[in-house]
C-alpha positions as CSV (number, residue, x, y, z in Angstrom):
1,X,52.9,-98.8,-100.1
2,X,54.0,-96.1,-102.8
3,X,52.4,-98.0,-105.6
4,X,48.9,-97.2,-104.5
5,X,49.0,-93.5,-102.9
6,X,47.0,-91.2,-105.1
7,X,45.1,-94.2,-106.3
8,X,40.8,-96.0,-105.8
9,X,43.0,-98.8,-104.3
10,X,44.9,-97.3,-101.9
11,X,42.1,-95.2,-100.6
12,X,39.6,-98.3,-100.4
13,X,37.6,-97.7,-97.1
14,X,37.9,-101.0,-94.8
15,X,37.0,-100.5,-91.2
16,X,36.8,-97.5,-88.7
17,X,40.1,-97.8,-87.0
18,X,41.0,-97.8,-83.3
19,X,41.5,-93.9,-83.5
20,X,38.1,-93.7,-84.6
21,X,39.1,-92.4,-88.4
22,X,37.8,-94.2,-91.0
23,X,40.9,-97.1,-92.2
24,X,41.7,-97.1,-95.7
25,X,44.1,-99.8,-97.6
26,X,47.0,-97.0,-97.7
27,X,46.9,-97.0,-93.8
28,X,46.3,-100.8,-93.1
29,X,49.3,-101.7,-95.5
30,X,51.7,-99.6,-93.8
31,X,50.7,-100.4,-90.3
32,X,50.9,-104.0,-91.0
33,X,54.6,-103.5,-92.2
34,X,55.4,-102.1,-89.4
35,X,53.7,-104.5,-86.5
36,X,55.6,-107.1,-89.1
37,X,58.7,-105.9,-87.7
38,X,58.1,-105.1,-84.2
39,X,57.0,-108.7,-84.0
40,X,60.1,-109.7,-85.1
41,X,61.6,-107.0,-82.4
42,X,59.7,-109.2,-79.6
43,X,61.0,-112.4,-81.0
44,X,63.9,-111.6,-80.3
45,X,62.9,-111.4,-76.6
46,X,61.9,-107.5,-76.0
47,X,58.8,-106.8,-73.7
48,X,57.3,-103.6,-74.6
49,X,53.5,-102.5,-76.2
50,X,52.4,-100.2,-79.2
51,X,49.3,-98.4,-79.9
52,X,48.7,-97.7,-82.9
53,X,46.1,-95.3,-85.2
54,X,44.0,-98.8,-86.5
55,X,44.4,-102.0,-84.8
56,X,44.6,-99.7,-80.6
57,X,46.9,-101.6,-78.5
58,X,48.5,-104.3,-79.4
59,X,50.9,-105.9,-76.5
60,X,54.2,-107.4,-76.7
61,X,54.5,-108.9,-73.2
62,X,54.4,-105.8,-71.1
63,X,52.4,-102.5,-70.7
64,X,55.7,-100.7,-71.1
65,X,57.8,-99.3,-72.7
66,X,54.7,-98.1,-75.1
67,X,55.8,-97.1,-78.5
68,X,52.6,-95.2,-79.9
69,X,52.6,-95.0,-83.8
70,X,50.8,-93.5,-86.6
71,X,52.2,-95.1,-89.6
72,X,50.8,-92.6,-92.1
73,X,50.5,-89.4,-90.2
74,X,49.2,-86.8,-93.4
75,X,46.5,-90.0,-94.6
76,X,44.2,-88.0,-96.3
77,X,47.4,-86.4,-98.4
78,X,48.3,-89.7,-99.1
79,X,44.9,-90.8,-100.0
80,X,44.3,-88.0,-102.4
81,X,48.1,-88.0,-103.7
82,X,49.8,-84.6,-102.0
83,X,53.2,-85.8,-101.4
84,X,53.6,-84.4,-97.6
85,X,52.4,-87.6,-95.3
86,X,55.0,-89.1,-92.6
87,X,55.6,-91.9,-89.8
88,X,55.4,-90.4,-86.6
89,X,56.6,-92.8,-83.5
90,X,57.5,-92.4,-79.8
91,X,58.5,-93.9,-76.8
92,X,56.6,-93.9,-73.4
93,X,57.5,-95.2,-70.2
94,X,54.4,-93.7,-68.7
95,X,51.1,-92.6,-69.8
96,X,51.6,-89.3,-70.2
97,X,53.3,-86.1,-72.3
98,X,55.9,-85.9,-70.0
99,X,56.8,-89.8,-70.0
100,X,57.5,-89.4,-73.9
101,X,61.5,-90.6,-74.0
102,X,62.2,-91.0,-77.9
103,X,60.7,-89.3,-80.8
104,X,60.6,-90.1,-84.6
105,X,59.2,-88.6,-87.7
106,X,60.1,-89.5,-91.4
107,X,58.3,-87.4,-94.3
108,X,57.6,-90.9,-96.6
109,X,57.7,-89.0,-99.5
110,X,61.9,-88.0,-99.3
111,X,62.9,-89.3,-96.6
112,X,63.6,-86.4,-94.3
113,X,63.6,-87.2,-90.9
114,X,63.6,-86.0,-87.5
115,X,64.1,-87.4,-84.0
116,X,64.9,-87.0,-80.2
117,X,65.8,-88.4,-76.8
118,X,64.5,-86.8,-73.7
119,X,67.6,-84.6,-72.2
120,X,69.6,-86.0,-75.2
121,X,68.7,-83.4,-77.8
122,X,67.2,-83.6,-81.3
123,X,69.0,-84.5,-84.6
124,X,67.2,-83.2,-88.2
125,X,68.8,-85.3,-91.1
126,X,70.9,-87.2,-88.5
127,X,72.2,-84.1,-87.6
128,X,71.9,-81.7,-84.2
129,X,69.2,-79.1,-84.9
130,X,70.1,-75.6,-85.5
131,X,67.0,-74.1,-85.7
132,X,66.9,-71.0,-88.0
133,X,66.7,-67.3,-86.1
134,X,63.9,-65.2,-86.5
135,X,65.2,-62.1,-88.5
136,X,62.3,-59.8,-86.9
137,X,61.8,-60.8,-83.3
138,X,58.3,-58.7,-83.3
139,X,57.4,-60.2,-86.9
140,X,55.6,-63.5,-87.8
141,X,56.8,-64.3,-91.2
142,X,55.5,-67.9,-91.4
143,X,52.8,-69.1,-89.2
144,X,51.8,-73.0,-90.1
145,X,48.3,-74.8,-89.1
146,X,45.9,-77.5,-88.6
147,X,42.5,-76.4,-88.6
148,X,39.3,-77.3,-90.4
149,X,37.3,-74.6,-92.1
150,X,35.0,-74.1,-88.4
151,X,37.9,-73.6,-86.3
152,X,40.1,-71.5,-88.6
153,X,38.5,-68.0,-87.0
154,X,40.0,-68.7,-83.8
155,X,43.4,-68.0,-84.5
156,X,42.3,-65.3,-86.8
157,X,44.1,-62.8,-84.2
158,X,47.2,-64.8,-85.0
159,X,47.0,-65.2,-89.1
160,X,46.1,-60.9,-89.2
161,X,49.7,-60.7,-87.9
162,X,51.2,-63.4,-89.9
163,X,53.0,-62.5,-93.5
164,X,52.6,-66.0,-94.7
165,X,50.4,-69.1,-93.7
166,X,51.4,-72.5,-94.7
167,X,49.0,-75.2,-93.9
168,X,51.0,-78.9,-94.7
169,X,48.3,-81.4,-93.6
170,X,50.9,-83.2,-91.4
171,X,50.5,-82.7,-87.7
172,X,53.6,-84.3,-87.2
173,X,55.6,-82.5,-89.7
174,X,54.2,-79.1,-89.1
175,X,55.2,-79.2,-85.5
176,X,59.2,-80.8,-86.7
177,X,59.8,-78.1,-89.3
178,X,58.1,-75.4,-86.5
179,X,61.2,-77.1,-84.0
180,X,63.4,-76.3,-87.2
181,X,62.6,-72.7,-87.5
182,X,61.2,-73.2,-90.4
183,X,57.7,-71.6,-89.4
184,X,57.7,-69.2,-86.7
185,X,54.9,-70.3,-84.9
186,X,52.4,-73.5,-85.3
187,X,49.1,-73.4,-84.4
188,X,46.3,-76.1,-84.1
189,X,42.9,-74.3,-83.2
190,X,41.2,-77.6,-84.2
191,X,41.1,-79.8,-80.8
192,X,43.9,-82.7,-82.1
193,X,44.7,-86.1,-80.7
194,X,47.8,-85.5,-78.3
195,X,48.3,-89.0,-79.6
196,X,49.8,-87.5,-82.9
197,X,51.6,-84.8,-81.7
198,X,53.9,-87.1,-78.9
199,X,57.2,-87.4,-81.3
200,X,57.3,-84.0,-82.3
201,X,56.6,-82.3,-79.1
202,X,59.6,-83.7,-77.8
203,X,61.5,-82.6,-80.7
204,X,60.6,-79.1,-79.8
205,X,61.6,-79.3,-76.4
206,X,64.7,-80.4,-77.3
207,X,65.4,-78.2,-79.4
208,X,64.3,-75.1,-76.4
209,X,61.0,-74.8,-78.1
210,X,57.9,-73.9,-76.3
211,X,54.4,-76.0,-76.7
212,X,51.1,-74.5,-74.8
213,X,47.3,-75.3,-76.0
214,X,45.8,-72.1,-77.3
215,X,45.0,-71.1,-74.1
216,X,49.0,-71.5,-72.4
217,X,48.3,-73.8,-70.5
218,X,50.9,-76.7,-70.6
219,X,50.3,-80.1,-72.1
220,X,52.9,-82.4,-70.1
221,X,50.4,-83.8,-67.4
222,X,47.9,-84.8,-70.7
223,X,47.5,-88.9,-71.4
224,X,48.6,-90.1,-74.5
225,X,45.5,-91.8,-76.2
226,X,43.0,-91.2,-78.9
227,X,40.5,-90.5,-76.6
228,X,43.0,-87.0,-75.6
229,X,42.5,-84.2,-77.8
230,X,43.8,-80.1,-77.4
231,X,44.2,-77.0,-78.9
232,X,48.3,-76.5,-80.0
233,X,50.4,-73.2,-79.8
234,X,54.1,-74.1,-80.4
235,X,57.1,-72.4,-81.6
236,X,61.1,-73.1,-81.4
237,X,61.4,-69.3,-80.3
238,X,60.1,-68.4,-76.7
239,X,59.7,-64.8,-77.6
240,X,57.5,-65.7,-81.2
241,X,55.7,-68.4,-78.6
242,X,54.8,-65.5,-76.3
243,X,53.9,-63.4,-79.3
244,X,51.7,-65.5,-80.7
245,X,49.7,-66.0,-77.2
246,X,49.8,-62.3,-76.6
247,X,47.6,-62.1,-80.1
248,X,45.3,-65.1,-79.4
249,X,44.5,-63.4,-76.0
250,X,44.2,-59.7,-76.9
251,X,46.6,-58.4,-75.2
């Protein structure tokens, strides 16, 4: 699909997707690659089921395993040609956060990926994570977000305290590079799809990270579906997790 990022073609409104986002050519292409191949995964006798961002659920002989996909998670980047957009797919055996088993997330754009196995760790590059130490434990030096312009003033208690903000446009990438260490703290006062953040959740738990909605309540009893949406605190350091909460809250 790399041809046509950035371009009229690639950005060609078709339908209105199963997530209810409006499908473009960029995001029907690469979804259609990749229900190519788990097709060919079935053929070769594997029962399982995917939901994914356009075409909703699309079964494979059995209810689960459920892989849930976005192949382009980052579209409008990719529409508009920023090169920060990823694939972001887990594995469920269950409907919910906590039934999440396997986690993936590629950045298209170089190739950088991240990925997990429920109590089996999380590898960055192929690699175990070793996510980088805050060198201030009472500092925020990077704080990353998803917001639109509405929601932005509630985690103005947060971005006050914050040296630097970073806003990437990738749900799925913002939360990997928080399980990195790269950003102290990632926060999502815009009410997002739990479906998008399932791979990169579990890469922060496995990595010791800590993932609350802005309120700290935890998200493991949510469903997994479009339909699903919550606020997102999350950082890879418990004490910068606490932090953060202690700012949203006042205290």
């Amino acid at each position: 699909m790399a041809p046509i990022i950035g371009t009229e073609a690639g950005r060609e409104e078709i339908a209105t997707g199963a997530g209810g986002d409006r499908t473009v050519e960029i995001d029907r292409l690469a979804e259609e690659i990749a229900l190519t191949a788990f097709a060919g995964v079935a053929e070769r006798g594997l029962r399982f089921s995917v939901l994914s961002e356009e075409v909703g659920l699309r079964s494979f002989g059995a209810p689960f395993p459920l892989v849930v996909m976005d192949p382009i998670d980052g579209s409008l980047n990719a529409k508009q040609g920023v090169p920060c957009y990823a694939v972001m797919l887990s594995l469920l055996d269950g409907p919910v956060v906590a039934d999440v088993r396997a986690g993936y997330v590629m950045n298209l754009v170089n190739g950088e990926d991240f990925s997990a196995v429920r109590g089996g760790g999380a590898l960055h590059r192929g690699r175990e994570f070793q996510p980088l130490a805050r060198r201030e434990p009472g500092r925020l030096e990077v704080v990353s977000l998803e917001s639109s312009p509405r929601s932005l003033l509630e985690a103005a208690p947060l971005l006050r305290r914050a040296s630097k903000v970073r806003v990437l446009g990738s749900m799925a990438l913002s939360i990997a590079h928080t399980a990195t260490g790269s950003f102290d703290v990632f926060c999502s006062p815009l009410r997002a799809r739990v479906f998008d953040m399932t791979a990169s959740l579990l890469l922060l738990t496995e990595s010791g990270g800590v993932a609350t909605d802005m309120d700290g309540r935890l998200l493991d009893g949510l469903p997994v579906g479009f339909e699903i949406r919550t606020t997102l605190l999350a950082a890879v350091d418990p004490v910068a997790h606490a932090l953060a909460l202690g700012l949203l809250r006042g205290d």
